[in-house]
C-alpha positions as CSV (number, residue, x, y, z in Angstrom):
1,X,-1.7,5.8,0.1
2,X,-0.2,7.1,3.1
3,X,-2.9,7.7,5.0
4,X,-3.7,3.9,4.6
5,X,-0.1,3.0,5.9
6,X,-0.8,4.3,8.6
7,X,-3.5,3.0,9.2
8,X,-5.0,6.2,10.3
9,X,-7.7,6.3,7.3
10,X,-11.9,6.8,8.3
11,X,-14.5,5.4,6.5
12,X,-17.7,7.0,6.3
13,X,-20.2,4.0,5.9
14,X,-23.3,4.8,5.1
15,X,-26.3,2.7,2.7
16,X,-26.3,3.9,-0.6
17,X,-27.5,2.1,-4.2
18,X,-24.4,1.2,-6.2
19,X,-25.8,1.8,-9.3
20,X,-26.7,5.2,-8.6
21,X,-23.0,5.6,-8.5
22,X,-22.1,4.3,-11.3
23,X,-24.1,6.5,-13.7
24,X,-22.9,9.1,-11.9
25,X,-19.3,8.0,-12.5
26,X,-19.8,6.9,-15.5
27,X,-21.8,10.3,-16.5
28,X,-18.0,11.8,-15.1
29,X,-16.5,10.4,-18.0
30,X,-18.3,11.4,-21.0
31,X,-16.6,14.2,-22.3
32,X,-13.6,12.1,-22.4
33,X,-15.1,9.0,-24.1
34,X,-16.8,11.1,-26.8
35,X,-13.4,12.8,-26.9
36,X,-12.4,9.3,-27.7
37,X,-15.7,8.5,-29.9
38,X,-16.3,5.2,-27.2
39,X,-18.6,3.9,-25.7
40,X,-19.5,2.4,-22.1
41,X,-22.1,-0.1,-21.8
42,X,-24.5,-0.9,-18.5
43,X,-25.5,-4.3,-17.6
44,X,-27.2,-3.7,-14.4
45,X,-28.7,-7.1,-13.5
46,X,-28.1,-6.6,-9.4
47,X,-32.0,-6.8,-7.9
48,X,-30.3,-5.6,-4.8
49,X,-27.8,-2.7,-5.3
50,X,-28.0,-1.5,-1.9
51,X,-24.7,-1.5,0.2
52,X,-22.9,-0.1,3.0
53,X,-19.5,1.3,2.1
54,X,-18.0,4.8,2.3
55,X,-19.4,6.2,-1.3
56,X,-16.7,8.5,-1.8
57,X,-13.7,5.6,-1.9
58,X,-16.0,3.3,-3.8
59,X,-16.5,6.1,-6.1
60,X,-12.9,6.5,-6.6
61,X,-12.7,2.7,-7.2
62,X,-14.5,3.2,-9.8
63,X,-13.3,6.3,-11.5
64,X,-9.9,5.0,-11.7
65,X,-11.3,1.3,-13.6
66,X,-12.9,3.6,-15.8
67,X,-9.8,5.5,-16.1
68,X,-7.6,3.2,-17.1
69,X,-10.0,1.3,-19.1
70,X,-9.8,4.3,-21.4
71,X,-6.0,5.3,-20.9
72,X,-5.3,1.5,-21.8
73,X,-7.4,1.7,-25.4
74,X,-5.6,2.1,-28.4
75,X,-8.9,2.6,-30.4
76,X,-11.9,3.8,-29.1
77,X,-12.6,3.0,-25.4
78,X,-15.0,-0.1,-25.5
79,X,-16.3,-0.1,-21.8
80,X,-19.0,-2.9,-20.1
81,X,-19.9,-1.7,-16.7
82,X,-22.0,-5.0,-15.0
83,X,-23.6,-5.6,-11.6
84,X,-24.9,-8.7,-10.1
85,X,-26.2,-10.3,-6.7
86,X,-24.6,-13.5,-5.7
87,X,-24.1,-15.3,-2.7
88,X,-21.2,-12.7,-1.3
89,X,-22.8,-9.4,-2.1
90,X,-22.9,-7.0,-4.8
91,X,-20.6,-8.0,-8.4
92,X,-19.1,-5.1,-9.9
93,X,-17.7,-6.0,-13.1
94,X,-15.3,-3.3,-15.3
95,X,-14.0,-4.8,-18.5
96,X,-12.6,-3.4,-21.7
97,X,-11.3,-4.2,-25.0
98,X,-8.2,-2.3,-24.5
99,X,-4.5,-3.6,-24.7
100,X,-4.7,-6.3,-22.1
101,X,-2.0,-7.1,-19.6
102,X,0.5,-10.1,-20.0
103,X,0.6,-12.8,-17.6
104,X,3.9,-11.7,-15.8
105,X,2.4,-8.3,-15.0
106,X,-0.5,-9.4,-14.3
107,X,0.4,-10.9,-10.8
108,X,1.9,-7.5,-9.4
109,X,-0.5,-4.5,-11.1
110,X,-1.9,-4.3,-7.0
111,X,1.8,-3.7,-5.6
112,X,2.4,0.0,-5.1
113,X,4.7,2.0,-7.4
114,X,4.3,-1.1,-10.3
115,X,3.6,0.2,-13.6
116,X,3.0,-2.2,-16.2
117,X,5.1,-1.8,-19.2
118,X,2.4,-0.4,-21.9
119,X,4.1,-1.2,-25.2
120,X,3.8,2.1,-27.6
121,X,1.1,4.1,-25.7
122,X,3.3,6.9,-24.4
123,X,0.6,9.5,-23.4
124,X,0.0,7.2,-20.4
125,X,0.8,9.0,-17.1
126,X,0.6,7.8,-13.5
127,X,2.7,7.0,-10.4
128,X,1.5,3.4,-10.4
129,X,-0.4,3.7,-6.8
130,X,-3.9,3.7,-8.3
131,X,-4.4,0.1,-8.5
132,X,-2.7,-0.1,-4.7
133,X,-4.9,2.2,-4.1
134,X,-8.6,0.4,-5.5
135,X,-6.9,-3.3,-3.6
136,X,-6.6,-1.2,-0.4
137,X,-10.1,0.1,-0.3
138,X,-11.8,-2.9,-1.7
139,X,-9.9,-5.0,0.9
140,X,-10.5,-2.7,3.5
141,X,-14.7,-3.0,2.5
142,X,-14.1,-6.6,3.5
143,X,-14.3,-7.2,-0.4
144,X,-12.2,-8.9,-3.4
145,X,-10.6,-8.0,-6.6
146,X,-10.0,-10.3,-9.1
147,X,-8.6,-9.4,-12.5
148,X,-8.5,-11.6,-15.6
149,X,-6.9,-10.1,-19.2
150,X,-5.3,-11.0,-22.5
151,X,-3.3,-9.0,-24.6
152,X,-4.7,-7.5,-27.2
153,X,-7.9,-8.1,-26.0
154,X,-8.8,-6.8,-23.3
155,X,-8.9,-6.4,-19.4
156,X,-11.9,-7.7,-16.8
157,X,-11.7,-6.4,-13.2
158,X,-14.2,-8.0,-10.8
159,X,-15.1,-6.6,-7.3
160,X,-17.4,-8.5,-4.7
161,X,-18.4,-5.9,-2.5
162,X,-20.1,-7.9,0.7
163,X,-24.2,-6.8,1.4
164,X,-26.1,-7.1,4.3
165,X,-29.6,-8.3,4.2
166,X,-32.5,-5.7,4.4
């Protein structure tokens, strides 16, 4: 995070298929979701899954969704990974059935150092810059974030990632 506040950060763009990521990240997490007897679904509908980012930040995006998709669970992690082609670019959709986020927290979980409160779920550990982190690089990608939840019911974190035509 400091690197980016400075400015001083280098992206290494290159073309790469999204959803080759993905399985890998997701393949990342296994241990700990069997640890945790879950689950994570694919939905790849994206035709097109081809984009041009710097893999290794996108990766890290994605790892730390994933992450606290399965910190955030009380039970067993209950994961949907989904992709989709619209009019922007690429959809990358991480939601969960984990302990949601109320509305008032909901509004700052981008700002750097916030940690939402997390109710009984004490084995939770962070700084609170990983979320800072995913806005920066998504933002940085000339992309979005978007994140809808409910308590009790789960969190939905939705990333346009812009495509060029090929």
């Amino acid at each position: 995070m400091a690197i980016f506040d400075r400015a001083s950060i280098k992206f290494e763009m290159n073309d790469f298929n999204v959803h080759e990521l993905l399985d890998k990240t997701i393949n990342n997490f296994g241990l700990q979701i069997r640890n945790r007897q879950g689950r994570i679904y694919k939905n790849f509908k994206a035709a097109n899954a081809i984009i041009n980012a710097d893999e290794t930040h996108i990766g890290n995006v994605i790892s730390n969704l994933i992450d606290n998709a399965i910190k955030y669970s009380k039970e067993k992690p209950d994961i949907l990974i989904s992709t989709f082609n619209i009019k922007k670019g690429i959809e990358i959709i991480v939601s969960d059935k984990g302990i949601g986020i109320n509305k008032e927290n909901l509004n700052r979980i981008f700002e750097k150092f916030y940690r939402a409160p997390s109710g009984n779920i004490h084995n939770v550990k962070g700084f609170g810059l990983g979320l800072s982190y995913v806005h920066k690089v998504i933002e940085e990608h000339h992309g979005t974030i978007k994140v809808e939840s409910s308590l009790n019911k789960g969190t939905k974190f939705k990333i346009i990632i812009p495509q060029t035509d090929k």
